[in-house]
N, C-alpha and C positions, 0 to 999 in steps of 0.2 A: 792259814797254815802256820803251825809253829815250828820256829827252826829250832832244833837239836844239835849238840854236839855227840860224837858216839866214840867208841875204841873198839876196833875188832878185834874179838879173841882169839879168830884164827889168825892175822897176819901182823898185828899190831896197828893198823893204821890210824892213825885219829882225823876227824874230819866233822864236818858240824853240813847238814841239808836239814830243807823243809819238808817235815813229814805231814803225812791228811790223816784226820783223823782216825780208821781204821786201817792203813796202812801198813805194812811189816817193813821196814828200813834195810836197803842191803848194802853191802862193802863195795865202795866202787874199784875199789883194786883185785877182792879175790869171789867178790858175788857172795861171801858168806854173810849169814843170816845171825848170826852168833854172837852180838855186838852188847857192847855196855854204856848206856845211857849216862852223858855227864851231867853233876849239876854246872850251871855257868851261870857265873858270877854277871850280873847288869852291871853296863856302863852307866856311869853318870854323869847325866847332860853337861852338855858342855856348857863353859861361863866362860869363854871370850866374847870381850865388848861388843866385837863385828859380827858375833851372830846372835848377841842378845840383841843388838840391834837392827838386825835384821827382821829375827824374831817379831821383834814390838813395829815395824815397818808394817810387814806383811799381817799381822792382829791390828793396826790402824785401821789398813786399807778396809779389813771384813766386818771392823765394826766392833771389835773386843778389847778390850782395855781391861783385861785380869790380869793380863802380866807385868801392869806400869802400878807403880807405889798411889798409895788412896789420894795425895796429894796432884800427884801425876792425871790420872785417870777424875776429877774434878776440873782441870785445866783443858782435858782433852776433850772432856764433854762440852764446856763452854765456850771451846773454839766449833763444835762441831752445827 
């Protein structure tokens, strides 16, 4: 299910839920139906140390080595 951000036209409210896909989206403040679709801007992964390292942790453990540099992921192999 993709989540949406909307604005209702009847009461102003803005608010972002996860719609299915033939679903009709309503206002959780006045139930109207009459809403406007935003576009929303993607976040961009995050690049702190502690969670790229994390990251490459938890891809060790399963066996993936795309996220470590080609030098890296040659070194990981050969330990494994």
């Amino acid at each position: 299910m993709p989540l949406y951000d909307y604005v209702c036209r009847h009461c102003g409210l803005r608010y972002e839920t996860l719609v299915r896909g033939g679903a009709t989206p309503v206002c959780p403040q006045c139930g109207s139906v009459t809403l406007i679709k935003q576009v929303s801007a993607p976040s961009a992964p995050a690049r702190s140390k502690s969670l790229v390292a994390a990251a490459r942790r938890q891809a060790a453990k399963q066996g993936h080595f795309s996220n470590y540099a080609a030098e890296e992921q040659r070194e990981l192999r050969r330990r494994s």
